[in-house]
C-alpha positions as a LaTeX table, in Angstrom:
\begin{tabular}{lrrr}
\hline
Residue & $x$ (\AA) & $y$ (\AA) & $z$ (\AA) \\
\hline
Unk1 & $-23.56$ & 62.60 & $-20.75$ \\
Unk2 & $-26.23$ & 60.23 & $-19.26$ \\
Unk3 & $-25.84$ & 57.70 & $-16.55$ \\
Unk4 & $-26.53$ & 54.33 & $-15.81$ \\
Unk5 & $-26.02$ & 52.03 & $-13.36$ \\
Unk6 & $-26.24$ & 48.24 & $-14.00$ \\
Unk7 & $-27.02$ & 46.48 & $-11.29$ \\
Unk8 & $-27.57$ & 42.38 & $-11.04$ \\
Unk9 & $-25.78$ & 38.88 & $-10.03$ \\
Unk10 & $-23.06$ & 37.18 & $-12.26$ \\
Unk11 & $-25.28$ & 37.30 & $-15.38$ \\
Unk12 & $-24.90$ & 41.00 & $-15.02$ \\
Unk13 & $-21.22$ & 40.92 & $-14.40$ \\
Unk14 & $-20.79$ & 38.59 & $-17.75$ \\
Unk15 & $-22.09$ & 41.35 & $-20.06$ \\
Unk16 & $-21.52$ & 44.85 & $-18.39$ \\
Unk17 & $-18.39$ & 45.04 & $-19.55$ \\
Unk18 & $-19.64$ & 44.54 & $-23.10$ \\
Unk19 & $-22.33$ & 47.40 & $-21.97$ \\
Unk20 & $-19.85$ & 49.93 & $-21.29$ \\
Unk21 & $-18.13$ & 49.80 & $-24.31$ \\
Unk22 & $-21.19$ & 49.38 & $-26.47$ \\
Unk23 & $-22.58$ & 52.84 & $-24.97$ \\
Unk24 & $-19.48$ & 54.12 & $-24.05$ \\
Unk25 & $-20.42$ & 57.32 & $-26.53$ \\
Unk26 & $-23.80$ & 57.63 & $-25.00$ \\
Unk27 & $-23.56$ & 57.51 & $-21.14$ \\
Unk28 & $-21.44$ & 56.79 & $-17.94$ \\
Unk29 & $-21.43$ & 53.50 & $-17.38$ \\
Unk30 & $-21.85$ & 52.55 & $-13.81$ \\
Unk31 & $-21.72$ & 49.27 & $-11.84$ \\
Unk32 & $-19.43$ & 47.28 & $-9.33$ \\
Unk33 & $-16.53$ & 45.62 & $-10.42$ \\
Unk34 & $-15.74$ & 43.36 & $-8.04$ \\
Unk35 & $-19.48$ & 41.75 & $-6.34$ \\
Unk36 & $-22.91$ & 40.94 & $-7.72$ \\
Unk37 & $-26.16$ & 41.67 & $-6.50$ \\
Unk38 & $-26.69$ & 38.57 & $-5.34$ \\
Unk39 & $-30.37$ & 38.02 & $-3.95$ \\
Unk40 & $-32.66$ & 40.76 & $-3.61$ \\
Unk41 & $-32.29$ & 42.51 & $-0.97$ \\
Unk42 & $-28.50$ & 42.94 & $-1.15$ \\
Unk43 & $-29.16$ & 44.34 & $-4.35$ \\
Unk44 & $-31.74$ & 46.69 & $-2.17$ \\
Unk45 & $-28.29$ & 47.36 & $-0.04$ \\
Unk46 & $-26.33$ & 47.59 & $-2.76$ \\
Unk47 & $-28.39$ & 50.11 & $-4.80$ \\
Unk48 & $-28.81$ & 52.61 & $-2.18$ \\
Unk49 & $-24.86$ & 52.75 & $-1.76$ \\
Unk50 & $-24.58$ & 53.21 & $-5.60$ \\
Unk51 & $-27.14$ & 56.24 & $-4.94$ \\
Unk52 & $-25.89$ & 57.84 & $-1.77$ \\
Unk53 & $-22.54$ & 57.65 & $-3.00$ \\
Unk54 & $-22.96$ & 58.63 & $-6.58$ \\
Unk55 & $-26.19$ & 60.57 & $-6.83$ \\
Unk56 & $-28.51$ & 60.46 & $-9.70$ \\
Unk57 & $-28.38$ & 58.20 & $-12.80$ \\
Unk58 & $-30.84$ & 58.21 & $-15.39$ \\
Unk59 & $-31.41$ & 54.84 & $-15.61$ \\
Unk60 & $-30.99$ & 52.00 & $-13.83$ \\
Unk61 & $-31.04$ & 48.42 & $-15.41$ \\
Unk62 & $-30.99$ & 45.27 & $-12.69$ \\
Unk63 & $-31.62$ & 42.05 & $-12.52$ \\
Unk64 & $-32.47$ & 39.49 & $-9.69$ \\
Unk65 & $-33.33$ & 35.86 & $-9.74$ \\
Unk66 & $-31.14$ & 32.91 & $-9.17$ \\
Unk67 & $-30.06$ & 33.76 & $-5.80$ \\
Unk68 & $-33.13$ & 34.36 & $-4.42$ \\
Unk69 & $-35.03$ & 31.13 & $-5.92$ \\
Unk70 & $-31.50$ & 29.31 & $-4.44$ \\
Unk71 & $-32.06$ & 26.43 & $-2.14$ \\
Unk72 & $-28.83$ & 25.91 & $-0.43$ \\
Unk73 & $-28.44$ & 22.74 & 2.45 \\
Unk74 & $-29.34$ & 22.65 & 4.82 \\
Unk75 & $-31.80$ & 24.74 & 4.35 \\
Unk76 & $-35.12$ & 23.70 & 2.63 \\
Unk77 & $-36.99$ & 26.65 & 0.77 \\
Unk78 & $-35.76$ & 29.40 & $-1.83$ \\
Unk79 & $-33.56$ & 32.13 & $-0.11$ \\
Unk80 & $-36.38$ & 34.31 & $-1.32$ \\
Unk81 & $-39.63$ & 32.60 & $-1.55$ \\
Unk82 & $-41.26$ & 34.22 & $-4.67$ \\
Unk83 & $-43.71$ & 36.65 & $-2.55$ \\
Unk84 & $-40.80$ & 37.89 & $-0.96$ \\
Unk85 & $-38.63$ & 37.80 & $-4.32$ \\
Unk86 & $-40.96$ & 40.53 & $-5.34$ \\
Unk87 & $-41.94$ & 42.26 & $-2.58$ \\
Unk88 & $-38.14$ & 43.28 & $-2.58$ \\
Unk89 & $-38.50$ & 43.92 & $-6.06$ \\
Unk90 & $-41.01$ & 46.28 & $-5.56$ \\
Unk91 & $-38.41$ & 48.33 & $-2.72$ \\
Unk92 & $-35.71$ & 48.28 & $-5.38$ \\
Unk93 & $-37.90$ & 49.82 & $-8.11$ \\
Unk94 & $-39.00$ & 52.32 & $-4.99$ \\
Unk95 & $-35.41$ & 53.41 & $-4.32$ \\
Unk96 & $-34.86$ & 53.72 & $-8.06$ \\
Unk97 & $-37.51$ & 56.07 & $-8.84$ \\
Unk98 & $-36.53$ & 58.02 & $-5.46$ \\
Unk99 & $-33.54$ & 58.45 & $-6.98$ \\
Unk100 & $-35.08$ & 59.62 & $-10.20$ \\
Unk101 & $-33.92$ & 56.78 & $-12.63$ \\
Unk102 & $-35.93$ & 55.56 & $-15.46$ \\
Unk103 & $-35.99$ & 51.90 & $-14.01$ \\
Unk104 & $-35.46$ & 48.53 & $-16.66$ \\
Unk105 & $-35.46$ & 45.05 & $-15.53$ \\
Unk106 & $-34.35$ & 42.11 & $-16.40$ \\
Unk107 & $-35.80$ & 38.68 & $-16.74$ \\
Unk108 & $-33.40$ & 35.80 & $-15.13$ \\
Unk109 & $-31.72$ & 33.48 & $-17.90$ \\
Unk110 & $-32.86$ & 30.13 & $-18.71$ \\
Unk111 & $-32.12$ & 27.05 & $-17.25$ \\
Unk112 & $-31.78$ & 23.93 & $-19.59$ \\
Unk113 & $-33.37$ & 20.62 & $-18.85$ \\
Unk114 & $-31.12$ & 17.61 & $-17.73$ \\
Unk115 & $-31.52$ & 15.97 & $-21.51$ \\
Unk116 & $-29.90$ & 19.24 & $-23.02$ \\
Unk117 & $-27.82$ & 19.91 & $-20.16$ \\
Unk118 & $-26.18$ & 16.42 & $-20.45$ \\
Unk119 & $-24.67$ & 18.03 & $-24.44$ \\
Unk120 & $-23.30$ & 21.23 & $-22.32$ \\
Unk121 & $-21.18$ & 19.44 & $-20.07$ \\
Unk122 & $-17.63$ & 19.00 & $-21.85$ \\
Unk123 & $-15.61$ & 18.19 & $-18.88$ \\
Unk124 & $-16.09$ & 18.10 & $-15.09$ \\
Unk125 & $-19.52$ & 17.86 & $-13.29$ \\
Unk126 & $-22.17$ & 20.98 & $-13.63$ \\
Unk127 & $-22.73$ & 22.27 & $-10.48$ \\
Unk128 & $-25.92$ & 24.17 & $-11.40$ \\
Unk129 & $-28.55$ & 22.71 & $-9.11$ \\
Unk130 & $-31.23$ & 24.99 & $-10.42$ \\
Unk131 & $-34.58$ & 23.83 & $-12.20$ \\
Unk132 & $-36.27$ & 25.64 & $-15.29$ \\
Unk133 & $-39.46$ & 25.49 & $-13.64$ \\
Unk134 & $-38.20$ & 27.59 & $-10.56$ \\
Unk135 & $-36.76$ & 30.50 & $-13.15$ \\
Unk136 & $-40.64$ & 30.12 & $-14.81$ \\
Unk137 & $-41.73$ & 30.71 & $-12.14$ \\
Unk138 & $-40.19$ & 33.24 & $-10.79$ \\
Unk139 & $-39.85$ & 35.36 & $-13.92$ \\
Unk140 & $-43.78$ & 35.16 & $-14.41$ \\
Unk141 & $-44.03$ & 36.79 & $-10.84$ \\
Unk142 & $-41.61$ & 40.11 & $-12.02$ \\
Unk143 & $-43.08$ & 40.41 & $-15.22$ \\
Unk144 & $-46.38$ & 40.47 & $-13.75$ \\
Unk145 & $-45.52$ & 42.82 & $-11.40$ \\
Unk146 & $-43.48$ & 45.25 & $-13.28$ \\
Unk147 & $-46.22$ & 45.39 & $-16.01$ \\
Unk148 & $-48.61$ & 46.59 & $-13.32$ \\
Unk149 & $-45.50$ & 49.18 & $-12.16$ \\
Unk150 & $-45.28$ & 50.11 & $-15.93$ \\
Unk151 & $-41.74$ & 49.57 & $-15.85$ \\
Unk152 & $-39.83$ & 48.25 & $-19.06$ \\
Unk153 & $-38.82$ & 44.73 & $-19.07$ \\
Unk154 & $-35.63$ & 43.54 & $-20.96$ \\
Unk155 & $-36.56$ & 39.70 & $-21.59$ \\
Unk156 & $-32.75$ & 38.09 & $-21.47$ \\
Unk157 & $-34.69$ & 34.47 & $-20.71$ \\
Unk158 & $-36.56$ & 34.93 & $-24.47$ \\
Unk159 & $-33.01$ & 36.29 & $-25.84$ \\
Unk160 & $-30.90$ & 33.21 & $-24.65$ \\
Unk161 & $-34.22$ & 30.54 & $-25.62$ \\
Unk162 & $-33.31$ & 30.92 & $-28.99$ \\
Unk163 & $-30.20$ & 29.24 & $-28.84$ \\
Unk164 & $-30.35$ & 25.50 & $-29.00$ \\
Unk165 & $-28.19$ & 25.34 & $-25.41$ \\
Unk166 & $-29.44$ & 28.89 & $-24.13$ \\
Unk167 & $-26.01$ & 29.88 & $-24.73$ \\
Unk168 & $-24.85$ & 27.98 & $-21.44$ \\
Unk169 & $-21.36$ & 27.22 & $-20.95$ \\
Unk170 & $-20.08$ & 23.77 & $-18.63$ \\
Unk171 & $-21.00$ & 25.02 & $-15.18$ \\
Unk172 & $-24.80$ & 25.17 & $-16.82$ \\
Unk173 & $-25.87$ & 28.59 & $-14.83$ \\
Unk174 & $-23.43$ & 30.97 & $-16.47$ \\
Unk175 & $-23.15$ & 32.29 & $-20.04$ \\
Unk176 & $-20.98$ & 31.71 & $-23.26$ \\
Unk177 & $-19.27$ & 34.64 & $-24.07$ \\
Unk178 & $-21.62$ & 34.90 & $-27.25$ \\
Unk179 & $-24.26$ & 34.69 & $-24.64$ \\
Unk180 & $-23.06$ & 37.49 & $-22.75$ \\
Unk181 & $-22.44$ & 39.55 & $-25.87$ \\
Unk182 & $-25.77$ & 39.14 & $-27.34$ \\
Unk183 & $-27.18$ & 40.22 & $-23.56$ \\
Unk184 & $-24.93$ & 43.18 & $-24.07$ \\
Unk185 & $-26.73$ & 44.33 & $-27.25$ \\
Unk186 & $-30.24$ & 43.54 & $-26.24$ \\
Unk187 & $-29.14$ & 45.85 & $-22.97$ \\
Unk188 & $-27.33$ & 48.85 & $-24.60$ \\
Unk189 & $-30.67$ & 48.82 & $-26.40$ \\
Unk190 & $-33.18$ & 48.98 & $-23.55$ \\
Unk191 & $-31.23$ & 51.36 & $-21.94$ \\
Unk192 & $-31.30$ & 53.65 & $-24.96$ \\
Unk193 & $-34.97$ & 53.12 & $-25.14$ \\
Unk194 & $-35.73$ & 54.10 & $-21.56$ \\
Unk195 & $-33.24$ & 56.70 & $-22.17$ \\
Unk196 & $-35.47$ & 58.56 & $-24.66$ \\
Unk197 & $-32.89$ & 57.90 & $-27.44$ \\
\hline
\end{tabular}
């Protein structure tokens, strides 16, 4: 049976559940349970510990994005201003083909603007602090640079657009479950596509 590992922040940990059991007759699902990927270069960290400790997969499917673009006080810039966003990029996708994987990423999901964020909020006070223009931004930079890698790109941000509230539940960052679950088909597929199946 093929592997895969999914690998990714909280967006990834809504929907690899849904993954697994979606492929669960078609590969080994692999990913952690219990943390995300967080910014970039923990996912760098994180990947090679998948790899040394589990050897080859034959794909890998990741995701990076709203850690990196985070600014969190008191600092003043991104966590990962977008040159370095994908210059780790770029060493991920390097380990991953070391490895021998069939690489697929993912674009970050959208962010809605405060006028449509205002008819998400049911209760409480969204703590999302995030602006659509960053994830624009910073998805433009990935795509651009894993067409010139040739490597496939699973475009979650077009996938949740579609939906009037981009499938966004109160806290404005995370996913519905139907968000999740739609992320989990559009996934299974790519994977089965770099896959060869």
């Amino acid at each position: 049976m093929k592997r895969v590992l999914l690998l990714g922040d909280s967006i990834r940990m809504g929907y690899d559940e849904y993954v697994k059991d979606i492929l669960k007759d078609e590969f080994e699902v692999v990913y952690d349970d219990y943390d995300n990927g967080r910014f970039a270069a923990y996912t760098l960290w994180q990947a090679n510990q998948f790899f040394k400790n589990f050897g080859r997969f034959d794909v890998v499917h990741w995701n990076n994005g709203y850690w990196d673009m985070h600014v969190e006080a008191p600092m003043k810039t991104a966590i990962h201003p977008v040159g370095e966003y994908v210059y780790f990029l770029g060493r991920i996708l390097n380990e991953i083909r070391n490895n021998g994987a069939t690489p697929v990423f993912a674009t970050t999901t959208p962010i809605l603007p405060d006028e449509a964020a205002a008819e998400v909020i049911v209760e409480g006070i969204a703590y999302s602090k995030y602006k659509p223009e960053w994830v624009t931004e910073y998805n433009e930079a990935a795509v651009s640079f894993m067409k010139r890698e040739g490597v496939a790109v699973n475009d979650l941000y077009a996938l949740c657009a579609k939906d009037p509230h981009c499938y966004k539940c109160p806290d404005l960052l995370h996913l519905t479950e139907e968000g999740y679950r739609r992320c989990a088909e559009q996934t299974a597929q790519a994977i089965r596509e770099a896959a060869g199946l």
